[in-house]
C-alpha positions as CSV (number, residue, x, y, z in Angstrom):
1,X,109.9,26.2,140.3
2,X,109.4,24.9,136.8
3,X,106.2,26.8,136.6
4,X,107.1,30.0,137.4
5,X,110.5,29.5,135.1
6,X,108.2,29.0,132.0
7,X,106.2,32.1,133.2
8,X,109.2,34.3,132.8
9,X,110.3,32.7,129.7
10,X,106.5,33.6,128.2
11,X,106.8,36.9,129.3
12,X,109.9,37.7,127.9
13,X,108.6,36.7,124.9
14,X,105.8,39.1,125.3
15,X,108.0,41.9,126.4
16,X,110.5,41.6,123.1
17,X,107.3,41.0,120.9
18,X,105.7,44.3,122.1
19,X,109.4,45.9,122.0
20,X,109.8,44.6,118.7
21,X,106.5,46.3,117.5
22,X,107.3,49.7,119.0
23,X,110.5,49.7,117.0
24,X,108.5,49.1,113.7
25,X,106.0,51.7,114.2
26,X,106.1,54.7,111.7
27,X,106.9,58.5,112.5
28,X,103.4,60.0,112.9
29,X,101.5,61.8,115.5
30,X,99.7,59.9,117.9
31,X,95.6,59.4,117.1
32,X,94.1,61.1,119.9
33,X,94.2,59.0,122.9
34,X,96.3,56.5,121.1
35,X,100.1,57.0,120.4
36,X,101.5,54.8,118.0
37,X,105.1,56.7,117.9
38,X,108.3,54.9,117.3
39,X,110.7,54.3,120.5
40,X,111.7,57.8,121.6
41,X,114.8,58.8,120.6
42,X,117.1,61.7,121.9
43,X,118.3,64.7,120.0
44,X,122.1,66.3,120.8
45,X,119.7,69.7,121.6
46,X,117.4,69.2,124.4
47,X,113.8,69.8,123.4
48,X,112.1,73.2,124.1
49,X,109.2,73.0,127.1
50,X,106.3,74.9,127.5
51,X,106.8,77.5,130.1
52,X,104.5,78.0,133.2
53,X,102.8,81.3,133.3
54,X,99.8,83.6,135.0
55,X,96.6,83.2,133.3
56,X,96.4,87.2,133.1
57,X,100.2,86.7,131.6
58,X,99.0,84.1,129.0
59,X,96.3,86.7,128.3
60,X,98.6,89.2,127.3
61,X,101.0,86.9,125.0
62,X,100.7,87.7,120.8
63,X,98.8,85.1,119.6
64,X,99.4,85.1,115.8
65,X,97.4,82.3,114.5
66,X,93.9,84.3,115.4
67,X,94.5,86.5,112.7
68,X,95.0,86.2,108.9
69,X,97.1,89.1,108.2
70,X,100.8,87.9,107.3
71,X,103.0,90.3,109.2
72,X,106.8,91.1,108.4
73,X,108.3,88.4,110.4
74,X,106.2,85.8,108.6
75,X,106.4,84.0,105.7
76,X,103.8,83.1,103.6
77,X,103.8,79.7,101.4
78,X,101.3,78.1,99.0
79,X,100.9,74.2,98.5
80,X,100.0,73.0,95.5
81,X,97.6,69.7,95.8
82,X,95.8,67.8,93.2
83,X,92.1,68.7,95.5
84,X,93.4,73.0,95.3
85,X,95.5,75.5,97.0
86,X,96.3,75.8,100.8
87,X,97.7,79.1,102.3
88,X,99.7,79.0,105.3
89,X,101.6,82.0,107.2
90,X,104.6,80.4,109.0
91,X,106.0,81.3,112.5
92,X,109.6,82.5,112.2
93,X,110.2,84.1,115.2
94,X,108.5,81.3,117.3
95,X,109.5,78.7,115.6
96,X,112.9,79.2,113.3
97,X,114.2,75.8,113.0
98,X,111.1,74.2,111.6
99,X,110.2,77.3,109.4
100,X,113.2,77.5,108.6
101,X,113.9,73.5,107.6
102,X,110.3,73.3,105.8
103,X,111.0,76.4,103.8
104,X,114.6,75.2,102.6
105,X,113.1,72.0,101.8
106,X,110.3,73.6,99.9
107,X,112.4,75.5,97.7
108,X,114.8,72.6,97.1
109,X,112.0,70.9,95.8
110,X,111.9,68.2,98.9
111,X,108.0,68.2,99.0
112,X,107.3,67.8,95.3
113,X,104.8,65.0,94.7
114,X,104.8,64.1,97.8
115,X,101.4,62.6,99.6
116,X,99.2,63.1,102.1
117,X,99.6,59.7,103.2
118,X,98.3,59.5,106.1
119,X,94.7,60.9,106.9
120,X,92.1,60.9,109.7
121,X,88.7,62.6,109.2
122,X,88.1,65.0,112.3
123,X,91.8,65.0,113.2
124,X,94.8,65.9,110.9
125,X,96.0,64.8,107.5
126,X,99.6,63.8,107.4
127,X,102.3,64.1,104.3
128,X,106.2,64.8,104.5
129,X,107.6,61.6,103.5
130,X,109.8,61.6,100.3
131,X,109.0,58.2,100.0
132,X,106.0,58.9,98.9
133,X,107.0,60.6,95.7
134,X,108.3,57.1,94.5
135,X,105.3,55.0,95.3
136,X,102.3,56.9,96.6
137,X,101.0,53.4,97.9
138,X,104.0,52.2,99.2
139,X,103.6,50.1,102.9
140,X,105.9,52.1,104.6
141,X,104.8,55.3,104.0
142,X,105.4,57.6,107.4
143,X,108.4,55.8,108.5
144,X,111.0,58.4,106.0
145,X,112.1,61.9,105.8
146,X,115.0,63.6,107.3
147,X,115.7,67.5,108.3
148,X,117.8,69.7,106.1
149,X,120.3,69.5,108.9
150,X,120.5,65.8,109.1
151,X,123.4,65.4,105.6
152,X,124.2,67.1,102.4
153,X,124.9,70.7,102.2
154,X,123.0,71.9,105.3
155,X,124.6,69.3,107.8
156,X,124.7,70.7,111.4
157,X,125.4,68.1,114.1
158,X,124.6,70.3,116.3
159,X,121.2,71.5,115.4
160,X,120.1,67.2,113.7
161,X,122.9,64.7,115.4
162,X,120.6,62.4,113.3
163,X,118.0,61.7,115.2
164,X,116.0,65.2,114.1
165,X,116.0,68.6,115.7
166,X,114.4,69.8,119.0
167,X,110.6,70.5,120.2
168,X,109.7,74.7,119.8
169,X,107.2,75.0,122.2
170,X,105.7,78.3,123.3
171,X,102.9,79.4,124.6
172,X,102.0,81.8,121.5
173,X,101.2,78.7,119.2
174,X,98.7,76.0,119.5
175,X,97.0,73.0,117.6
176,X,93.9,74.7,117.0
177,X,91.9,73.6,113.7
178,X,94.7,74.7,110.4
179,X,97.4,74.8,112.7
180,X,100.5,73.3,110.9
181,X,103.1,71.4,113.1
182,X,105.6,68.7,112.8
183,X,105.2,65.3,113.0
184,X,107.8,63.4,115.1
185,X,108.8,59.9,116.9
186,X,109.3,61.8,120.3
187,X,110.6,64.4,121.8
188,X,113.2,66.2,119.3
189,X,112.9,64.1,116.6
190,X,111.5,66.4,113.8
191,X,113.0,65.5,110.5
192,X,110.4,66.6,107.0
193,X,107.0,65.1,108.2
194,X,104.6,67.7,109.0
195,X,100.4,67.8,110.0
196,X,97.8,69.8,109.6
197,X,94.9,69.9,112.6
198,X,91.7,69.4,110.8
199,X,89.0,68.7,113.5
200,X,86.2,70.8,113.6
201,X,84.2,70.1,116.6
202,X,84.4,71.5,120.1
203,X,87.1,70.2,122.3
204,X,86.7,72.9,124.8
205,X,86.1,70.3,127.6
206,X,89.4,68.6,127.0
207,X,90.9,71.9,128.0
208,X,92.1,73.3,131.5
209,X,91.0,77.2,131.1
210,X,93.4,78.1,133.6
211,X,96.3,77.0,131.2
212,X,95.0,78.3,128.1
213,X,94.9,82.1,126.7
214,X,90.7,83.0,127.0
215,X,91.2,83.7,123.1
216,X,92.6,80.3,122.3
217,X,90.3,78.1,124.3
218,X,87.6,80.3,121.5
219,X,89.7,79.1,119.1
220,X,89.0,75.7,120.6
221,X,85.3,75.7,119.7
222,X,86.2,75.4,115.8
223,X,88.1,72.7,116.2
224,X,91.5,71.4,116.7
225,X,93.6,68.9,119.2
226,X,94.1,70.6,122.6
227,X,96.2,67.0,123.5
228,X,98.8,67.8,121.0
229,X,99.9,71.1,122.7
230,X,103.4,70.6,124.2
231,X,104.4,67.7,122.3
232,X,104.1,68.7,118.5
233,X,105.9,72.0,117.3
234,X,103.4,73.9,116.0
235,X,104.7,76.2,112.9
236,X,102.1,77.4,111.0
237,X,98.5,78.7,110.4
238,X,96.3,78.0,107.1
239,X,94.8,81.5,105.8
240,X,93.5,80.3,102.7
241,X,92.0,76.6,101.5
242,X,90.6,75.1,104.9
243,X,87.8,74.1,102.7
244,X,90.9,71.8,100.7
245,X,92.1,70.3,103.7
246,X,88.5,69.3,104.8
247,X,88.3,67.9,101.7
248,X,91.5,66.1,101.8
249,X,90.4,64.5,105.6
250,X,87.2,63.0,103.9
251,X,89.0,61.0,101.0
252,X,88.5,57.3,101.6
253,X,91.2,55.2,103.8
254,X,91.7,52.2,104.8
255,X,93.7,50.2,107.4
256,X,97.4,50.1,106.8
257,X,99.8,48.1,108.4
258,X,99.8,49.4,112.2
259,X,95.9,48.6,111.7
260,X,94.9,52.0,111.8
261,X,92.0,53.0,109.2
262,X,94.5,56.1,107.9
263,X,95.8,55.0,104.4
264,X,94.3,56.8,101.4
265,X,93.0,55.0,98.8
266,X,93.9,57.6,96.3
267,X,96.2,59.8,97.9
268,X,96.2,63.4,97.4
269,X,99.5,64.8,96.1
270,X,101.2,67.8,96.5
271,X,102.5,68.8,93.3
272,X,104.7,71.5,94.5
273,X,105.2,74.0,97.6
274,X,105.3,77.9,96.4
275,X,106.9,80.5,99.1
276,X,105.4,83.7,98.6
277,X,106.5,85.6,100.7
278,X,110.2,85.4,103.3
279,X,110.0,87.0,106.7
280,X,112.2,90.4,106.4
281,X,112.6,90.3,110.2
């Protein structure tokens, strides 16, 4: 009996230690095959899933990312980073509430001299946290940021309760390589923190063809992460200055204090975020 009572006592020492760690974990999304989120955390709105469909229906579905053209009901915006320019078309009509929270935030000057602070060569660079304005090195980078609906003017309970707002999932947007999409700490949970895919290799294998649009799983052989689909609102699609956020995925990390080899030595900052151009419908 006194054996196995100091066998639960260890293990519930274990359990509250590895609960304890979850807790402390930064908002990011998860490395590939390793998810180092934050303990999930529920939003007022329930989070948008990605519908079931035909694989002749999924055929048929507009898939706006494929193309560089920035129609009317897109909008166009232009980040300004110390490594160049970086074009990217947003998705109002499949995604409003994160266009519309990153735009607002852009023009309110949210994003200004901001960091990528978080970067992983042949994955995604990271940036979105205000925190990183006032100290680009800072240890907690990743862990601040909140949506425009969260306090101040904007406040909507029912859109942010304070946990962030919900998952827009669809099946016309995908994390192929310069896909833009939100960053969160689970399901509906998006507050300012934002990614952008960056791989470049074929992941074709990691996809089921009967799932994907034939154009998309194409897509797939440039790059991208297929295992993000479903669980990361994708908003956005770079047109211009791929080249920059290659460049941005190579600067030289190292290992911050979840012991992941992601913190840049010399962060790139973006100096400002330029909207171009506003959907008109």
């Amino acid at each position: 009996m006194k054996k196995s009572n100091k066998m639960t006592t260890i293990l519930g020492i274990v359990i509250v230690i590895l609960l304890a760690l979850l807790i402390m974990a930064g908002l990011r999304v998860g490395n590939k095959q390793k998810n180092t989120d934050q303990t999930k955390q529920e939003s007022s709105v329930k989070t948008t899933k990605r519908l079931s469909e035909s694989k002749a229906k999924l055929n048929k579905e507009v898939l706006p990312q494929l193309t560089t053209t920035v129609s009317d009901n897109e909008s166009l915006v232009a980040l300004h980073t110390t490594q160049g320019d970086i074009k990217i078309k947003l998705f109002n009509k499949y995604a409003p509430l994160a266009v519309e929270n990153f735009l607002t935030h852009a023009k309110e000057n949210y994003y200004n001299n901001t960091t990528f602070h978080r970067v992983i060569k042949d994955f995604m660079i990271q940036g979105g946290d205000p925190k990183s304005a006032e100290d680009a090195k800072a240890a907690d980078l990743g862990r601040g940021g909140k949506s425009i609906w969260a306090e101040g003017a904007h406040k909507d309970s029912k859109i942010d309760s304070g946990n962030g707002f919900k998952n827009e999932i669809t099946n016309n947007l995908y994390n192929i390589r310069g896909s833009l999409a939100m960053a969160n700490a689970g399901a509906d949970t998006n507050g300012s923190q934002f990614f952008i895919n960056q791989g470049n290799k074929d992941v074709t294998k990691q996809i089921s063809a009967k799932k994907y649009p034939d154009k998309i799983i194409k897509a797939y052989q440039n790059g991208g992460n297929p295992s993000l689909d479903g669980n990361y609102t994708v908003f956005g699609q770079v047109v211009e200055g791929l080249d920059v956020v290659d460049k941005i995925a190579s600067s030289a990390v190292k290992t911050d204090d979840n012991g992941e080899n992601s913190k840049p030595e010399n962060p790139v900052k973006i100096e400002s975020i330029e909207v171009l151009q506003t959907a008109t419908k």
